[in-house]
Legacy VTK file of the C-alpha trace (Angstrom):
# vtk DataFile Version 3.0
C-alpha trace
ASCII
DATASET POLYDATA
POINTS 312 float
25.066 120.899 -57.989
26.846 121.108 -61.730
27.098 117.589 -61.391
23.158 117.375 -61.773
22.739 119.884 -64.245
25.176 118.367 -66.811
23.593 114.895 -66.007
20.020 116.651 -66.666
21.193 118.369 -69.725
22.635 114.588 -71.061
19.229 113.485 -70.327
16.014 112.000 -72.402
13.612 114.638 -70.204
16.048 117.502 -71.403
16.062 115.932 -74.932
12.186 115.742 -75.160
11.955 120.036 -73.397
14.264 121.110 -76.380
12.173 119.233 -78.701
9.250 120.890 -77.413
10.608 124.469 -76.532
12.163 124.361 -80.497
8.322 124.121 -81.953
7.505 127.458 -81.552
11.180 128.845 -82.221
10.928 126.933 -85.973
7.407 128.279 -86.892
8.729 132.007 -86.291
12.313 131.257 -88.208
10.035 129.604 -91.203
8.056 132.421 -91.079
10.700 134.920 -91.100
12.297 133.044 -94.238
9.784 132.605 -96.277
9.418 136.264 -96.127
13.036 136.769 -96.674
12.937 134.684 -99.668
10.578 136.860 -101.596
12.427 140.070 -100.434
10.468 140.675 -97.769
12.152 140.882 -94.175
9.232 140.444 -91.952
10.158 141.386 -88.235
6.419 141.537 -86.993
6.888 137.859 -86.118
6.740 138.502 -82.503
3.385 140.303 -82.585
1.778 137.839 -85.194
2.826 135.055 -82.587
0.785 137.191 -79.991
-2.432 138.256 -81.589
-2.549 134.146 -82.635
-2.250 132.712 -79.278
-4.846 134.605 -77.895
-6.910 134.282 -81.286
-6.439 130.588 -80.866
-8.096 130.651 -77.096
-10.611 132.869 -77.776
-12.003 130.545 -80.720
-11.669 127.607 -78.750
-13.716 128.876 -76.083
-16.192 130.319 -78.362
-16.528 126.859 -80.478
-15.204 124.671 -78.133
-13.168 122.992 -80.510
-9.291 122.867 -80.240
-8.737 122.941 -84.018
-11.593 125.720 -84.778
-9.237 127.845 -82.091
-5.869 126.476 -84.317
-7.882 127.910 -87.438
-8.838 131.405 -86.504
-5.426 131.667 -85.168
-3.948 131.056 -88.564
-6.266 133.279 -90.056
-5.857 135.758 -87.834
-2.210 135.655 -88.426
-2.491 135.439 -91.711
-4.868 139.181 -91.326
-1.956 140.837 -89.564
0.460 139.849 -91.940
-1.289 140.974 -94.774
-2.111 144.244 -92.974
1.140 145.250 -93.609
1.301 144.925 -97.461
-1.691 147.350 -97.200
-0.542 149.933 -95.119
2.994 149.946 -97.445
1.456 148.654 -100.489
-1.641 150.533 -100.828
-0.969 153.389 -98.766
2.608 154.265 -99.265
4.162 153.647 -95.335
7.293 152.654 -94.610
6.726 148.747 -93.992
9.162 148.508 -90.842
7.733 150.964 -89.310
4.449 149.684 -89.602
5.758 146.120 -88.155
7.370 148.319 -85.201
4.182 149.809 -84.415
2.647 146.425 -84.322
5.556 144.636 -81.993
4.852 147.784 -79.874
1.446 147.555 -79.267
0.984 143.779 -79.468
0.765 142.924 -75.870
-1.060 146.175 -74.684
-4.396 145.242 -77.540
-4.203 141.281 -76.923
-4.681 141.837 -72.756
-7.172 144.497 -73.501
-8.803 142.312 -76.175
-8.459 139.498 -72.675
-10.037 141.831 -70.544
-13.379 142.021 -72.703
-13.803 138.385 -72.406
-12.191 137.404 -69.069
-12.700 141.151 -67.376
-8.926 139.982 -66.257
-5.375 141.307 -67.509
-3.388 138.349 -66.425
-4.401 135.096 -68.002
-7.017 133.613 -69.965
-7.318 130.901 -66.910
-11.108 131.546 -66.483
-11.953 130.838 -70.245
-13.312 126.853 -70.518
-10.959 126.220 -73.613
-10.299 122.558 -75.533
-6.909 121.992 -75.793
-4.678 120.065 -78.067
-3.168 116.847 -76.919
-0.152 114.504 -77.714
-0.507 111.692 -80.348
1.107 108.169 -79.548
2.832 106.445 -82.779
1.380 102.709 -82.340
4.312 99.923 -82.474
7.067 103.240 -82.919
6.168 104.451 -78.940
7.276 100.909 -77.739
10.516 100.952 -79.264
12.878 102.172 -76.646
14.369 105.695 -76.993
13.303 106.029 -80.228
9.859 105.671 -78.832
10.620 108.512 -76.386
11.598 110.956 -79.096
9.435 110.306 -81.667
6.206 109.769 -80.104
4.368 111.527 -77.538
4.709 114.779 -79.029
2.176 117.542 -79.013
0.143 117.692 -82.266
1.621 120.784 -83.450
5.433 119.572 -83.057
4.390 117.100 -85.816
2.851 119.609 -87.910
5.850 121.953 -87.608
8.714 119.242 -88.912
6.135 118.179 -91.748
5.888 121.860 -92.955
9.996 122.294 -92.574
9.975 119.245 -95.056
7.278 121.038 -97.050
8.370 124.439 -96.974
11.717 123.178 -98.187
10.276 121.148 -101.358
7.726 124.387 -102.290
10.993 126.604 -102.128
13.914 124.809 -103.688
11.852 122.549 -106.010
9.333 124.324 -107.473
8.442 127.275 -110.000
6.593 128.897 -107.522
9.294 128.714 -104.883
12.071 129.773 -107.563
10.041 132.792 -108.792
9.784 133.578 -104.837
13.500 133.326 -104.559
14.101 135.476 -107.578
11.921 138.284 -106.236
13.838 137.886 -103.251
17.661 138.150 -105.015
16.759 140.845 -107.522
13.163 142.064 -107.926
13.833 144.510 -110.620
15.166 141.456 -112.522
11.908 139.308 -111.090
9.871 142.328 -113.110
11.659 141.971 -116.299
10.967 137.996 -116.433
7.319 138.643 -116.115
7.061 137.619 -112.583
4.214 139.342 -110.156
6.592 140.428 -107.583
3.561 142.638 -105.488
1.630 139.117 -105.555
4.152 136.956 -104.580
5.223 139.429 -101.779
1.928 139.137 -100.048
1.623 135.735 -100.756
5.684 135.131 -98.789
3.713 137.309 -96.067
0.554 135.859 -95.777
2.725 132.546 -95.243
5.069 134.064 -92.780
1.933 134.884 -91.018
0.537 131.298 -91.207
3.567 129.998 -89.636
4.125 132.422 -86.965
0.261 131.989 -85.730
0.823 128.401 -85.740
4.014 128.754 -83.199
1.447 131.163 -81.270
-1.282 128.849 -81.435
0.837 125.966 -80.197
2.253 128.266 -77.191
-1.697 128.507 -76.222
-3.370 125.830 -77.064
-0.847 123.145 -77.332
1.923 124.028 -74.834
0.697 126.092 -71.815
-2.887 125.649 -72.782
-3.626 128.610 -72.142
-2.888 132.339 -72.700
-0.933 134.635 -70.328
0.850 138.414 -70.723
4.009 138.016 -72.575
3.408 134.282 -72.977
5.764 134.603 -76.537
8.537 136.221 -74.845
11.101 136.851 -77.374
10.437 134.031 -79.355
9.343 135.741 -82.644
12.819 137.422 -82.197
14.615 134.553 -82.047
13.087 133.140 -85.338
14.046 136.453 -86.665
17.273 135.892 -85.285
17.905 132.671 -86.773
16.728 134.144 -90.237
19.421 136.906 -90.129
21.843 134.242 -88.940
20.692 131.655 -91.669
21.642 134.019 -94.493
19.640 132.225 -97.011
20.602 129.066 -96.028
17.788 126.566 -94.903
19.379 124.295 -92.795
21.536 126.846 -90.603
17.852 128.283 -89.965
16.845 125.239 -88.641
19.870 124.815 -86.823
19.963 127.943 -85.211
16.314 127.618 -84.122
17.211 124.129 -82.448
20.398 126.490 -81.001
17.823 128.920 -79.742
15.560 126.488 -78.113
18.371 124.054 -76.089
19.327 127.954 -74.684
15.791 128.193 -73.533
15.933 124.855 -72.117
19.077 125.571 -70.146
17.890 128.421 -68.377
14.664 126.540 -67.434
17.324 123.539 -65.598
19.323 126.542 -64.276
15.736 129.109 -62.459
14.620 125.874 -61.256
18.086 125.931 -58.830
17.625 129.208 -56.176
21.360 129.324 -56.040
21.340 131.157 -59.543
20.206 134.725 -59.997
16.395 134.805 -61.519
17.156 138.050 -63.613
20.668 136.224 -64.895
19.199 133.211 -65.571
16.426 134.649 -67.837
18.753 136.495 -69.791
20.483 132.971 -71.213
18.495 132.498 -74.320
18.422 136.227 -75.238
22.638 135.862 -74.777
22.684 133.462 -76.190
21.068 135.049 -79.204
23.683 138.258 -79.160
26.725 135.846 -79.157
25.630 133.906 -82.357
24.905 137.181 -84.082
28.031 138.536 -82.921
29.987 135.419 -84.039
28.713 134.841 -87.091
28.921 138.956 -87.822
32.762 138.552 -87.578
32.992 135.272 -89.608
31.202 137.095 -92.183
33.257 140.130 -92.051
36.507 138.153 -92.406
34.961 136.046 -95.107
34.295 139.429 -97.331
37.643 140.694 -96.543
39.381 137.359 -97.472
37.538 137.581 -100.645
38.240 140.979 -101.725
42.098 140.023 -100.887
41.654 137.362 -103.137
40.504 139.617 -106.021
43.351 142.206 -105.923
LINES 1 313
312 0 1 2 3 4 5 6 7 8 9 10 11 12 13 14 15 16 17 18 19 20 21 22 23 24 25 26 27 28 29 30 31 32 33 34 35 36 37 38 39 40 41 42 43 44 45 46 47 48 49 50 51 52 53 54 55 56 57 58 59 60 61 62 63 64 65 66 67 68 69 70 71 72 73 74 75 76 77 78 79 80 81 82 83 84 85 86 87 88 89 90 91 92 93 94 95 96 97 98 99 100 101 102 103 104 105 106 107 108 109 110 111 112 113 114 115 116 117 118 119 120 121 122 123 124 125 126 127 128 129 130 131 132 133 134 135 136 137 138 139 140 141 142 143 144 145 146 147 148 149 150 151 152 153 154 155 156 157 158 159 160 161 162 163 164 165 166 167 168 169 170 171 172 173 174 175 176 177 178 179 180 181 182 183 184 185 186 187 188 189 190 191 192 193 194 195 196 197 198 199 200 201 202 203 204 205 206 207 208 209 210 211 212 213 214 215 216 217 218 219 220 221 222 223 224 225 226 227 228 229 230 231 232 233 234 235 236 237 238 239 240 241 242 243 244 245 246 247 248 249 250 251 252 253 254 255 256 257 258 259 260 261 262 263 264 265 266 267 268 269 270 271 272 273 274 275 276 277 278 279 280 281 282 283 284 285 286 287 288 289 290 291 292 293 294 295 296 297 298 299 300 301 302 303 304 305 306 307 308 309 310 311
């Protein structure tokens, strides 16, 4: 029995499910970066993921277009985000509590929103809704294993590593991403350049909500095609997660999003064996989370200590 699961885990198929399960993992750690760069720490991922995935059915259904359902889930997204700046820009509340409130009541308002259309609470399985495909790469899908990776992939997984390419060249090689960054390590400082920190903060957050509803619309109309209760399950957190764990630093984000999703991957290879508890087995990625916290917590801590040794 561990024989097959470390030959499945060594394998193309388990290759190709982290590839896919990491899609939605990297929009929400994007999201929650871009955010952090400008000094924002945006932990309403998880409930912009939800609102978008069922934004992104509903305007399918209603257009009957796959894309128009992609769109209105970005903007959407994009909505909730920005609902925050006005809440704690405009009217004076505590941001984080504000993105609380909306991770609390995110589920509860999308499968009410459901029920209006569907008059269900489970799924949006009764709603006729386009869907978006896979694209195959002419002459690069008949190159063997290369093939396999690189094409076949949904249409958002493509559109996810072309914005980590982009996002990195808008933050670390332009004006606009250095005045984002400098809002982000001292906005006092930001102010005395001349630089529009309010703007630029709702700008970092309309972006983190951008990329958050396009890792809900792909969990809806590109993944599971369709929408279900708790269909994002902890995934915003994670992308929070692997902000936090990042630091700052854009490729441990990525990494630790690619971390995330091979976690998720394993406990999919280990429920599909009734030999391991279901409960235990769910838990993995969410462990797997609080041990790479923990871990790099303590590096961290020794790393500060070491350095204030080294100043005495």
């Amino acid at each position: 029995m561990l024989n097959n699961i470390i030959e499945t885990i060594f394998s193309m198929r388990f290759l190709l499910q982290v590839i896919r399960l990491a899609t939605p993992i990297i929009f929400a750690s994007i999201g929650a970066f871009v955010a952090a760069s400008c000094g924002i720490g945006n932990i309403a991922i998880e409930s912009i993921m939800t609102f978008a995935a069922l934004a992104g059915i509903i305007g399918s259904y209603l257009s009957g277009s796959a894309w128009v359902g992609v769109i209105v889930a970005v903007i959407v997204g994009m909505l909730t985000a920005l609902l925050i700046t006005f809440f704690s820009m405009r009217l004076g509340a505590d941001p984080f509590l504000i993105m609380i409130a909306l991770n609390t009541f995110a589920d509860a308002v999308a499968i009410f929103i459901l029920f209006q259309f569907t008059g269900e609470k489970g799924s949006s399985a009764s709603l006729a809704t386009k869907s978006l495909g896979v694209i195959d790469i002419p002459i690069i899908k008949d190159i063997p294993i290369i093939g396999e990776i690189f094409s076949g992939q949904y249409v958002l997984t493509y559109v996810c590593w072309i914005l980590v390419i982009l996002t990195f060249i808008v933050l670390y090689k332009t004006p606009l991403g250095m005045r984002m960054r400098a809002c982000g390590l001292n906005a006092d400082a930001a102010k005395t350049a001349g630089i529009n920190v309010e703007r630029l903060q709702k700008l970092s957050l309309a972006l983190s909500g951008l990329f958050a509803a396009l890792g809900g619309a792909y969990l809806s109309i590109n993944y599971l095609k369709i929408f279900t209760k708790g269909m994002v399950s902890g995934q915003g957190w994670m992308g929070v997660a692997a902000n936090g764990i990042a630091n700052g630093n854009y490729l441990s984000l990525i990494l630790s999003a690619i971390i995330f999703s091979f976690f998720r991957a394993v406990s999919i290879i280990f429920s599909s064996n009734s030999s391991f508890p279901t409960d235990l087995v769910g838990a993995i990625p969410y462990l797997s989370v609080f041990i790479i916290l923990t871990v790099v917590s303590i590096v961290n801590y020794y790393r500060i200590k070491r350095g204030k040794v080294e100043e005495q």
